[in-house]
C-alpha positions in Angstrom: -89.7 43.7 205.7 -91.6 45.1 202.5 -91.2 43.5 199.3 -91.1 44.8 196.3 -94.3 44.3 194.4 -92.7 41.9 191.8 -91.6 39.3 194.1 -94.7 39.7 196.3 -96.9 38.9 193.1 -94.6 36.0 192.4 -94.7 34.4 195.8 -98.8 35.2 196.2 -98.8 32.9 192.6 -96.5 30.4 194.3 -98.5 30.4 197.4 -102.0 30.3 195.0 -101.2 27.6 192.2 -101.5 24.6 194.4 -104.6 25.6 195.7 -106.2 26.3 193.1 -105.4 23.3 191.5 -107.2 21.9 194.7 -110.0 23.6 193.4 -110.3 22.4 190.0 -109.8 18.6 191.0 -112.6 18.8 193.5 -114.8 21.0 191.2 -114.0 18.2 188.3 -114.5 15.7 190.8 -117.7 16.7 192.7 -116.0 14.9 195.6 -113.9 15.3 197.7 -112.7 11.8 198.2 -112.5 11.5 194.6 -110.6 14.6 194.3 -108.3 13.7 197.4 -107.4 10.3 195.6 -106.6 11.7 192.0 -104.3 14.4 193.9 -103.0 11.6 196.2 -103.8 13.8 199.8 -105.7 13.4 202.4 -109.5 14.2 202.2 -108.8 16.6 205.7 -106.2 18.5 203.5 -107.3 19.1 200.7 -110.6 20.2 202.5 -107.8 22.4 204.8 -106.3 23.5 201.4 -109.8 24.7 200.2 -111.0 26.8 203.1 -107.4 28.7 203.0 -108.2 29.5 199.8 -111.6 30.7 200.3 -110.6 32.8 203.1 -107.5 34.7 201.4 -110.2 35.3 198.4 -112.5 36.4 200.6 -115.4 34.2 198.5 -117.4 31.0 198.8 -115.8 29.0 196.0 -117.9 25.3 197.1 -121.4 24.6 198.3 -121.2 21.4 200.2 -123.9 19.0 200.8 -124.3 15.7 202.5 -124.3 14.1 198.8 -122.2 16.4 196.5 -120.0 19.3 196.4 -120.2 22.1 193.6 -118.3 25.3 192.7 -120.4 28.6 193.5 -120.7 31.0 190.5 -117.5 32.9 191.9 -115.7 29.7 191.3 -117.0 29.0 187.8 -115.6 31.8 186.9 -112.6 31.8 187.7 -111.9 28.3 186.5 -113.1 29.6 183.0 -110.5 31.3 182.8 -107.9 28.5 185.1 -109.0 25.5 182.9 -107.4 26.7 179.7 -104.5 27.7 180.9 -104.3 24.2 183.3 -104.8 22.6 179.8 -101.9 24.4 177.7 -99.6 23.6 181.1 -100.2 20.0 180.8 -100.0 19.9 176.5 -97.1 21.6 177.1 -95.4 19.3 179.7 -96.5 16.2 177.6 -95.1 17.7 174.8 -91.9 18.2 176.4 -92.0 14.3 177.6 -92.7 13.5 174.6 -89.4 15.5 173.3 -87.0 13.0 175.5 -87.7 10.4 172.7 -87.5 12.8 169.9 -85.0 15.0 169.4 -85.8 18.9 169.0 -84.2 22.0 168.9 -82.3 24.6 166.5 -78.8 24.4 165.9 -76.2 27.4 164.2 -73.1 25.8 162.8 -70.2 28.6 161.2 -68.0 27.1 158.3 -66.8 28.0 155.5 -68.6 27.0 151.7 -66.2 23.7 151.6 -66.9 22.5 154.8 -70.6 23.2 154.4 -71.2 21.6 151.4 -67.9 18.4 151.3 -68.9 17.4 154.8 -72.1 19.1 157.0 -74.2 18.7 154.1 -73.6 15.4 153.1 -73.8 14.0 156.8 -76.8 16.2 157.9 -78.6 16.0 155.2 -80.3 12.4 156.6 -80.5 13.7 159.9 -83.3 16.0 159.2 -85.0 13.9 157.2 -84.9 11.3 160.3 -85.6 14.0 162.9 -88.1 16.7 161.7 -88.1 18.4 164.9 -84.3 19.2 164.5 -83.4 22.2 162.7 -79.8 23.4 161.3 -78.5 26.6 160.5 -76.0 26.5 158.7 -74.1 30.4 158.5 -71.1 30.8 155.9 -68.2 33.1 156.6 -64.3 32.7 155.8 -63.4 34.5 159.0 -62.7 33.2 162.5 -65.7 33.8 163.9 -66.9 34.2 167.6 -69.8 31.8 168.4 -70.9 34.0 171.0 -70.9 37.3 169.1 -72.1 35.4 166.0 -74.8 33.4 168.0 -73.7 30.0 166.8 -73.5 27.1 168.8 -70.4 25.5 167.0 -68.2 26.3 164.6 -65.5 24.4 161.8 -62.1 24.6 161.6 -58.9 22.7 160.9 -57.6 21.2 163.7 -54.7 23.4 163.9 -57.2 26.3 163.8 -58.5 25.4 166.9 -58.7 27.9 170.0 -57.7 27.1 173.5 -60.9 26.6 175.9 -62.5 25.0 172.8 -63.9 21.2 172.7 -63.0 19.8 169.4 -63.9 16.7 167.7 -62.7 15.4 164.1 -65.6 15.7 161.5 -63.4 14.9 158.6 -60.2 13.5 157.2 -56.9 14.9 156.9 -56.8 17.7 154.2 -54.0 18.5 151.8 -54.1 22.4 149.5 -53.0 21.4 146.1 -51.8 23.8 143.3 -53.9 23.6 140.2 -54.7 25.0 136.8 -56.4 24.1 133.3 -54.2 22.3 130.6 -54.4 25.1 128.3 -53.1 27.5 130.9 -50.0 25.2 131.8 -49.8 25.0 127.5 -49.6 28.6 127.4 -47.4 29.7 130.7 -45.5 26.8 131.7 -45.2 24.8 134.8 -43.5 26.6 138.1 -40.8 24.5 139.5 -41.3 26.1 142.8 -43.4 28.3 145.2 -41.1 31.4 144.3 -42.0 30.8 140.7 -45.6 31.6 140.7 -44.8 35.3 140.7 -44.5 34.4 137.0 -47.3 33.5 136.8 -51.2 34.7 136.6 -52.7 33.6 139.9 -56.8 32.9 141.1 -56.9 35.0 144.6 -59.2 34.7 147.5 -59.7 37.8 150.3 -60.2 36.7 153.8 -63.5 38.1 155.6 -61.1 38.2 158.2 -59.2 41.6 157.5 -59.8 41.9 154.0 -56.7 40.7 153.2 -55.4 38.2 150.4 -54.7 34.7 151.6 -51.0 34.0 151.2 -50.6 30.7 149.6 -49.4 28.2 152.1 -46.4 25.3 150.8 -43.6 23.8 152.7 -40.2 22.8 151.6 -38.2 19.1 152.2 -37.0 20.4 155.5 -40.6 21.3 156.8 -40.0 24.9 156.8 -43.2 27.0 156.2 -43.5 29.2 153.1 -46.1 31.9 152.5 -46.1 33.4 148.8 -48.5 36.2 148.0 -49.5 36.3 144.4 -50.9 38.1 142.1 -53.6 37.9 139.1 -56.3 39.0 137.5 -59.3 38.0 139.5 -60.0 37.4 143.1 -63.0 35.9 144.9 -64.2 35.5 148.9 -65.1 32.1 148.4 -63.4 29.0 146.9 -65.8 27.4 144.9 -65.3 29.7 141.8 -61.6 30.3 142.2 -61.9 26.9 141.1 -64.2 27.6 138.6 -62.2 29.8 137.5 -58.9 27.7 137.6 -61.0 25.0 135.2 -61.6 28.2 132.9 -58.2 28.7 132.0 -57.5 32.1 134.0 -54.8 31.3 136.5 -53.4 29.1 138.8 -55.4 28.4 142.1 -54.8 26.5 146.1 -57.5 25.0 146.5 -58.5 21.8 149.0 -57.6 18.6 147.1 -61.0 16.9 147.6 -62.8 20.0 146.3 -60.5 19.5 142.8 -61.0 15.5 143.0 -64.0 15.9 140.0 -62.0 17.9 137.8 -58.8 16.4 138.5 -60.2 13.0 137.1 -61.6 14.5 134.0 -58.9 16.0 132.7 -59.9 19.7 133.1 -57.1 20.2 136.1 -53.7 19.4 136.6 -51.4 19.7 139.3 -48.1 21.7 140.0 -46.1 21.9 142.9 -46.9 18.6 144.5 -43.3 18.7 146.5 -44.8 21.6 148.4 -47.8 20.6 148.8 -48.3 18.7 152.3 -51.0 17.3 154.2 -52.5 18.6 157.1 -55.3 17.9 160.3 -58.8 18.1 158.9 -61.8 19.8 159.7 -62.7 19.8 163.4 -66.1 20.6 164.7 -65.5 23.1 168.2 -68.1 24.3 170.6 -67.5 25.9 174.2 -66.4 23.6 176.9 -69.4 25.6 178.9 -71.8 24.5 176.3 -75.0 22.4 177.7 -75.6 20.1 174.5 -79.7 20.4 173.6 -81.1 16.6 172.0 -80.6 18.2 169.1 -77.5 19.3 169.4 -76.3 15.8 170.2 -77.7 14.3 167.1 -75.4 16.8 165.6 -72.3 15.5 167.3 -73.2 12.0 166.6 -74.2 12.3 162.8 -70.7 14.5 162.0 -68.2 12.6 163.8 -65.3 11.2 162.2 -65.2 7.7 161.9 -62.1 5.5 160.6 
């Protein structure tokens, strides 16, 4: 049977590496017995091993004597250019030892601004500082995005959000969308009663990267029925952050996450409407494919954003 020249180069290295190895340690060594021990062989083997290699070269790599052995010019060659490489190998390999103790790696997480910044943030933030050979990505987009396409290794959700095949893990507590708006506006307009009210009313929107559409605002009445109410105003943003800042500015009425508001809903500068409608729901869940082989650093991840009670 031919191979192809590929695999016949591979299995010629295969064949080599040990070998010349054997070469090294006896040419380091000046001994055999010396070089038999450090490579823990017998001193008939590695002598075996040796002329093997000398006769698939085709070259007198040693010149034995009664006293000492030592590599031919042929050979010191050729380990000029094998030591190096022998070195990085081993650096390399210690390194990577080394690594079982201390975490390393790159990791991509996908969230939205709130998530990023309420939760990953915060909780990550003295991870890196602890582990400087752990690195985090951390890639913004409203949309639900594939982690394969995208390249990420996890993503954030609410738990609700979830998909099938996913794992999932708590990160965060449970979140509640609250309706809000500036004193002055609620001097000026009024307060809505209900959901169906707000088309009375100058709304802060926010477009989805997902289609490009608006997000309908999200309430529920007493009986747990769902209702969806698309709305309309003057300005419109793809991120939440400044549809609040824009709520505190007196230009609307916004939905925006309840801990995000908690700042400005102390101070004075937002208010609240529509509480009624306004339920709770499961909070933000960190997911990753059941496939997935966690990296060191990946687990210092899981372990730093878990929820705890």
């Amino acid at each position: 049977m031919i191979l192809p020249p590929q695999i016949e180069a591979t299995l010629m290295l295969r064949e080599n590496i040990n070998d010349l190895i054997a070469l090294a340690a006896v040419a380091e060594e000046r001994s055999f017995t010396r070089a038999a021990a450090r490579l823990n062989v017998s001193q008939s083997a590695l002598s075996h091993t040796i002329k093997g290699l000398e006769a698939r070269l085709g070259l007198r790599l040693l010149t034995r004597t009664t006293r000492s052995v030592a590599p031919t010019l042929e050979a010191e060659d050729l380990l000029a250019t094998l030591n190096p490489c022998f070195e990085k190998i081993e650096a390399r390999l210690k390194a990577l030892n080394e690594a079982r103790d201390q975490p390393t790696g790159t990791v991509r997480i996908v969230a939205v601004e709130y998530a990023i910044e309420s939760l990953l943030w915060p909780k990550l933030s003295p991870v890196l500082k602890r582990y400087p050979s752990v690195n985090v990505e951390f890639v913004m987009d409203y949309g639900f995005t594939d982690l394969a396409q995208s390249q990420c290794d996890a993503g954030v959700r609410y738990g609700d959000q979830v998909s099938d095949g996913m794992i999932s893990m708590r990160i965060g507590p449970d979140e509640r969308m609250i309706c809000v708006g500036a004193p002055e506006y609620f001097a000026a307009a009024g307060v809505p009663e209900t959901p169906q009210a707000l088309a009375d009313h100058r709304c802060i929107n926010l477009r989805l990267s997902t289609h490009g559409a608006l997000y309908a605002w999200e309430f529920e009445d007493a009986e747990g029925n769902e209702m969806k109410v698309k709305v309309q105003g003057q300005v419109c943003f793809n991120t939440v952050n400044p549809v609040m800042r824009a709520a505190v500015d007196g230009h609307g009425l916004a939905l925006i996450p309840e801990r995000l508001a908690a700042d400005h809903l102390a101070s004075g500068a937002l208010a609240t409407c529509l509480d009624a409608y306004c339920p709770s729901f499961p909070g933000f869940h960190l997911y990753y494919p059941s496939r997935q082989r966690p990296s060191s650093a990946f687990e210092v991840v899981l372990e730093a954003l878990r929820e705890r009670a």
